[in-house]
C-alpha positions as a Markdown table, in Angstrom:
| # | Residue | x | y | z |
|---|---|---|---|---|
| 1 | Unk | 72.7 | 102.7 | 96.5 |
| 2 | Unk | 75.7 | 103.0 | 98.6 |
| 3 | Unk | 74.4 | 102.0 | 102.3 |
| 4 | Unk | 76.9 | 101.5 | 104.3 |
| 5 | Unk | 79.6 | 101.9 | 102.2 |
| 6 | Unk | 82.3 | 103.6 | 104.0 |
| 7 | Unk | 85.0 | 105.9 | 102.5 |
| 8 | Unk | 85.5 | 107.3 | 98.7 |
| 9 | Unk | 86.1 | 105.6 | 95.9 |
| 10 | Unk | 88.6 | 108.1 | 94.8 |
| 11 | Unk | 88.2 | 106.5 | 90.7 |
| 12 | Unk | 90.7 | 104.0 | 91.6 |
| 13 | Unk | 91.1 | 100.4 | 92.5 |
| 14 | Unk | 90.9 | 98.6 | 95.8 |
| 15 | Unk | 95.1 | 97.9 | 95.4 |
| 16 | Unk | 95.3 | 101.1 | 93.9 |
| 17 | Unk | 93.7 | 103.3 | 96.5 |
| 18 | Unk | 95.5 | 101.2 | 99.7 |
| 19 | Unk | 98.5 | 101.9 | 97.8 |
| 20 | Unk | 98.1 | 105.6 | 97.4 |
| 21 | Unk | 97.1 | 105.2 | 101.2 |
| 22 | Unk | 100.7 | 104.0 | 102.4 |
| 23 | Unk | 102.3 | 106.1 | 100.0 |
| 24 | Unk | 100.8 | 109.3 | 101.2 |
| 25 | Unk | 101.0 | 107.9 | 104.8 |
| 26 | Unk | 104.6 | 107.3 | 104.7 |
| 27 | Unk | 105.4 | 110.7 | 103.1 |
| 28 | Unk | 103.1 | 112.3 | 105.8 |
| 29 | Unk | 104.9 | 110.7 | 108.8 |
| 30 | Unk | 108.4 | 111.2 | 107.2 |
| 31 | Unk | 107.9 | 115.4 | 106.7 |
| 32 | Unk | 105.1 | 116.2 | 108.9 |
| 33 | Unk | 102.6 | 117.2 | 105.9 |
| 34 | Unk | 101.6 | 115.8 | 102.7 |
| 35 | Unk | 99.6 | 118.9 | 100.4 |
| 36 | Unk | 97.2 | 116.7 | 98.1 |
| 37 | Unk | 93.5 | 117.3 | 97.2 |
| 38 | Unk | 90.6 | 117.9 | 100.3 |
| 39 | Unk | 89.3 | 114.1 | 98.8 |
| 40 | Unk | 92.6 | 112.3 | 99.7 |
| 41 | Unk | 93.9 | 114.5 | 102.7 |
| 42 | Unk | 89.9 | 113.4 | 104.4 |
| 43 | Unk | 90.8 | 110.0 | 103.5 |
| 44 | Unk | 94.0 | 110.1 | 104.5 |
| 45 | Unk | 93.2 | 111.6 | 107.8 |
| 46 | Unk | 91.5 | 108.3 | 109.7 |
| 47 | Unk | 94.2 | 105.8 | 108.3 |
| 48 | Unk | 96.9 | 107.8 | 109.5 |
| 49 | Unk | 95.5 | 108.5 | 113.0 |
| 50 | Unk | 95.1 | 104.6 | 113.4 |
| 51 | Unk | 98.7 | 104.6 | 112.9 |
| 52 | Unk | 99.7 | 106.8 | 115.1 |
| 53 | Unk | 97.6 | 105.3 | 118.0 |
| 54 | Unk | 99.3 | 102.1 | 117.5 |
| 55 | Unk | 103.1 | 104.1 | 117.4 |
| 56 | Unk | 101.5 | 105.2 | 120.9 |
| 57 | Unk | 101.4 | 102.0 | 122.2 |
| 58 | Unk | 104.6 | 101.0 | 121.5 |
| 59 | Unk | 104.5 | 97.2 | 122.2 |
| 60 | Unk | 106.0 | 95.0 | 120.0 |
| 61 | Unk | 102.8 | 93.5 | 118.3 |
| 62 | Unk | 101.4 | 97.6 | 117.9 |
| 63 | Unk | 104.8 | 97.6 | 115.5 |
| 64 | Unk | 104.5 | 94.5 | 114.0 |
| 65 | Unk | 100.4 | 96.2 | 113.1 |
| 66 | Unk | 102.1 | 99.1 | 111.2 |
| 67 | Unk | 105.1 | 97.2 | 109.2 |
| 68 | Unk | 101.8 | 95.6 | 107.7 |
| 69 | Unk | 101.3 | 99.1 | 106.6 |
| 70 | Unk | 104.0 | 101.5 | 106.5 |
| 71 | Unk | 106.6 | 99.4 | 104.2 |
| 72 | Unk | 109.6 | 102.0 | 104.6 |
| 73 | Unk | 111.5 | 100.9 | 108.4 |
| 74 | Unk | 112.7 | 104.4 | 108.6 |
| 75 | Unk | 108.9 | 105.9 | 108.6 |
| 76 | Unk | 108.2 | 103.2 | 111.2 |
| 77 | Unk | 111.7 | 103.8 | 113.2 |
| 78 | Unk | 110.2 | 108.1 | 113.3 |
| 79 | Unk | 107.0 | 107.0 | 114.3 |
| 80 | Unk | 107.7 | 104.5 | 117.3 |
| 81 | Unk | 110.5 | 106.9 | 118.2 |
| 82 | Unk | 109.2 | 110.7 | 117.6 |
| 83 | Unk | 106.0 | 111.0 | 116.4 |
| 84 | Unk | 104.1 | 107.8 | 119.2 |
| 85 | Unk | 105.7 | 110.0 | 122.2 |
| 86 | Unk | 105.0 | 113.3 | 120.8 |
| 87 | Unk | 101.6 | 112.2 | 121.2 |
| 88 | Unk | 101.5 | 110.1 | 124.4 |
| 89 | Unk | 99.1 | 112.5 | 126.0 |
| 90 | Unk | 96.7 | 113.6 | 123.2 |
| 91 | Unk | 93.6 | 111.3 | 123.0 |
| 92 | Unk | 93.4 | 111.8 | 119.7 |
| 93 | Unk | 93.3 | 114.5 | 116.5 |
| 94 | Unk | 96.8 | 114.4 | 115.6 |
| 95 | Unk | 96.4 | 115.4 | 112.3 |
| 96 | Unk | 94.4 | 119.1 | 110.9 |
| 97 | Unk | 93.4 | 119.6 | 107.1 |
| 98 | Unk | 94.1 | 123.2 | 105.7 |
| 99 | Unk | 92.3 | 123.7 | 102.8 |
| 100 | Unk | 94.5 | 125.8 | 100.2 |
| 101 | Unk | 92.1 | 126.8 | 97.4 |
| 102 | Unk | 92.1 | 125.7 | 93.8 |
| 103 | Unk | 94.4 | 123.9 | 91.5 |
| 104 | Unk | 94.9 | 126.0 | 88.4 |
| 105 | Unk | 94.7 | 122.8 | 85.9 |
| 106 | Unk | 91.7 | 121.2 | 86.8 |
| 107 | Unk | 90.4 | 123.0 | 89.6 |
| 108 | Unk | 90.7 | 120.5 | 92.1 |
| 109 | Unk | 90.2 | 121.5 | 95.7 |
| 110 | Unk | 93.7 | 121.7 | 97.4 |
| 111 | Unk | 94.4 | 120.9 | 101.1 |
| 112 | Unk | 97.3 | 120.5 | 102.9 |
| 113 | Unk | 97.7 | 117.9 | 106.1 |
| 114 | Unk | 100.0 | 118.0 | 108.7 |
| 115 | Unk | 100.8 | 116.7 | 111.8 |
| 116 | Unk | 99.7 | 118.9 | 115.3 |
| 117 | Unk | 103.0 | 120.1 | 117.5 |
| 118 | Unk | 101.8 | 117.8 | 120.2 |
């Protein structure tokens, strides 16, 4: 039984999937969208928008919460400097999932997520 077992499993390892996690959170904040399947992008989704609440606060320690994260200081220098003001007035929902159809190999469900405009 799975009770109260948040997120998927994805087949991968603990290490493995908070890898992927940065990875594809990096890569989403440094070009604005990531096209992966529907499983990651809904995972993906939450992690990032953490993120990108803290970029919004701006403080010191909010940075200091995301270099735990985001590894790359480029990604983080975009996101405290672009993306965190971009958003100063949304509440939240920074991020929408576009589903894209099939994958010819193994027919996968395809989505694509991106960032909003503001």
């Amino acid at each position: 039984m799975r009770h109260r077992k948040k997120g998927r499993q994805l087949s991968r390892t603990a290490s493995h999937r908070k890898a992927m996690l940065r990875n594809m959170a990096a890569s989403l904040f440094r070009h604005d969208k990531v096209e992966t399947t529907a499983a990651k992008a809904k995972e993906l989704r939450p992690y990032a928008e953490r993120i990108i609440t803290l970029a919004r606060r701006g403080d010191l320690h909010a940075r200091r919460q995301v270099e735990r994260d985001i590894k790359d200081r480029e990604v983080t220098g975009r996101l405290f400097s672009e993306i965190g003001p971009r958003f100063a007035s949304r509440p939240g929902g920074y991020t929408r999932i576009l589903k894209l159809g099939h994958r010819q190999g193994d027919g996968a469900e395809l989505a694509r997520i991106e960032l909003l405009g503001e």
